[in-house]
N, C-alpha and C positions, 0 to 999 in steps of 0.2 A: 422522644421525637428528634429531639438537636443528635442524640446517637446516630440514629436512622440516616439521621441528615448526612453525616456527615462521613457515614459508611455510603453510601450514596454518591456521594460526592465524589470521594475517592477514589470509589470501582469506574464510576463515569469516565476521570479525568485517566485512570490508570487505563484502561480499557480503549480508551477514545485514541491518545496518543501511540498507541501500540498497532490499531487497525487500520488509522490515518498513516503511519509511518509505513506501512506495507503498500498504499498504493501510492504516495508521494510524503517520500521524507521530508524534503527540502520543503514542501509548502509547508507542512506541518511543523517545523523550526520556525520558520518565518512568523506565523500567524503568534504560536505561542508568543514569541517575542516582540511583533508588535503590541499584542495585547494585553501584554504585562508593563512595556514601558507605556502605554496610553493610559494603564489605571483602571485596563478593565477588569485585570485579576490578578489574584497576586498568587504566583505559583511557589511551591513550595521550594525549599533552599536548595535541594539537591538538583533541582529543574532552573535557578537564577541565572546558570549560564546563559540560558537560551537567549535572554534577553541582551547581553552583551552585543553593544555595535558589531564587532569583529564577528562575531555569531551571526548574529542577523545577515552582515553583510555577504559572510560564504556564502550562506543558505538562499540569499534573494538569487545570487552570482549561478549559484548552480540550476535555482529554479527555470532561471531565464533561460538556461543552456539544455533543463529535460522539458521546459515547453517546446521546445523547435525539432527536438530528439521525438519525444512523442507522438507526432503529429506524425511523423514520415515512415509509412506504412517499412517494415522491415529492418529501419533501424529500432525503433520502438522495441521489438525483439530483444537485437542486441543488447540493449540498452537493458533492458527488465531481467535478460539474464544475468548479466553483469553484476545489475543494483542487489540481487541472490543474496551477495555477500556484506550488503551496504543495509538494507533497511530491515531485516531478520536484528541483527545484534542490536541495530539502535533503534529497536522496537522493544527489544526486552530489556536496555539501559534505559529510556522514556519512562518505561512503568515502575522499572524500579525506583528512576529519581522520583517516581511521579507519585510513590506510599508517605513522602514526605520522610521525615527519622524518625522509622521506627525499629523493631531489632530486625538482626540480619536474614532472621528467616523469614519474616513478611515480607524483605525486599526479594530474599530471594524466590518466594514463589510467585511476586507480582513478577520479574525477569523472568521465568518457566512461563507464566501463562501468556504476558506481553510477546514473549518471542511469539509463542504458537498462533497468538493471536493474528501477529506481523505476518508469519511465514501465509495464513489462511488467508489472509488477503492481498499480499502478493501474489500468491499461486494463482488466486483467482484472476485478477487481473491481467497479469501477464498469460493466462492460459485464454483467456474470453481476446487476448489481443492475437496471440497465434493465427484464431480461427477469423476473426477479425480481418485478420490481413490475406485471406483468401478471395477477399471481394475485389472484384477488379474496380473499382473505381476508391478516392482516397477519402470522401466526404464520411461514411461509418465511422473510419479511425478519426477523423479531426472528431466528429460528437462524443464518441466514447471519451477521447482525450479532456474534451471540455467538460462532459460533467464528472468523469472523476477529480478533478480540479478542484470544478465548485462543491462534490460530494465530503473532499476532504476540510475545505475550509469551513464548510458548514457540519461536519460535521462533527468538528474541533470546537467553533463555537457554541455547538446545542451540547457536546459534554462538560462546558463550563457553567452554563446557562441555566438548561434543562436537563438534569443528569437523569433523572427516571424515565422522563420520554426516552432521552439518548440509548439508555439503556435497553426498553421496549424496543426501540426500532435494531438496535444490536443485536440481539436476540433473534431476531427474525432474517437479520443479515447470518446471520448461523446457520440459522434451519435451508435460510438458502444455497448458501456455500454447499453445503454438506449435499444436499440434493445435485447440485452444480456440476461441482469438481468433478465427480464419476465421468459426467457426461462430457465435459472441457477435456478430460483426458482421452475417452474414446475418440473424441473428435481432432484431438490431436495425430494420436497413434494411425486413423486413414490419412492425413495430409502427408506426415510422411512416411507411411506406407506410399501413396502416391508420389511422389516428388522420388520415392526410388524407385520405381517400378517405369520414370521416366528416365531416370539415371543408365537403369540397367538394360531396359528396353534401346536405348544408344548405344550403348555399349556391346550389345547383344546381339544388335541387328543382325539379320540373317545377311551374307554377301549374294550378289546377283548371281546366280548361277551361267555357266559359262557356255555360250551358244556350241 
């Protein structure tokens, strides 16, 4: 059973920090880090960093900077396309630190899944923000904004916590994705199909013909 446990644990924390880093890095730095210097967990050595003042401090510094990014219909975009390159790799660094030492090929397959995990819920996110920002009014983006926020920090804490629940509900964040992303993508592909065919249709305009 302590076996169980403790493969549980590990898929929980490796898994948790990998899908939390695809929809906000920066909280998920923070929170690991408060919560390891408060004593509410103690994360394994290749993950001590996080806890570092200097650590904490970027990651608070940045979060403050993608709360205000987020929120504003359009930047958020930029913004998520941007982080592409930001929260992929240090999603599949998280899980790797996050196997604790052990050899190099566990780390490296928790880094393959971590990324993929990261990349699945970045896409998600950033593609449900796309279609998002086709409503004309800004209140959808601020709600989306705010519970993925509270999504990530809770649920950073239920893969410390409660790592089999965590698990279960992971799981089911899969089957959702998987269903999703088809459709976030279709729904992509007509907005800008649209937004060209506005382009083009300017550009195209027929001229008045001449009395």
């Amino acid at each position: 059973m302590d076996a169980f446990d403790q493969i549980t644990t590990t898929l929980a924390l490796t898994m948790g920090v990998a899908w939390a880093s695809g929809i906000n890095l920066y909280a998920t730095l923070f929170v690991l880090g408060y919560l390891s210097n408060t004593g509410n967990i103690d994360l394994p050595p290749d993950l001590d960093i996080v806890a570092n003042p200097a650590v904490m401090g970027a990651a608070g510094l940045m979060y403050v900077v993608e709360f205000f990014a987020d929120k504003i219909p359009g930047v958020d975009t930029g913004w998520d396309t941007l982080h592409t390159f930001v929260r992929i790799p240090a999603g599949a660094l998280l899980a790797a630190g996050a196997v604790g030492e052990m050899n190099p090929a566990v780390e490296m397959a928790a880094a393959i899944m971590g990324g993929g995990m990261a990349a699945g819920s970045h896409a998600t996110k950033a593609g449900s923000r796309v279609l998002i920002n086709t409503s004309p009014e800004p209140f959808t983006n601020w709600t989306a904004s705010v519970l993925e926020d509270v999504a990530v920090v809770g649920g950073v804490w239920a893969s410390l916590h409660y790592p089999v629940a965590f698990l279960i509900a992971l799981a089911l964040f899969i089957l959702l994705m998987i269903w999703l992303l088809p459709k976030i993508w279709s729904g992509i592909k007509k907005v800008f199909r649209f937004l060209g065919s506005l382009f083009s249709g300017k550009s195209n305009a027929p001229s008045n013909p001449e009395p």
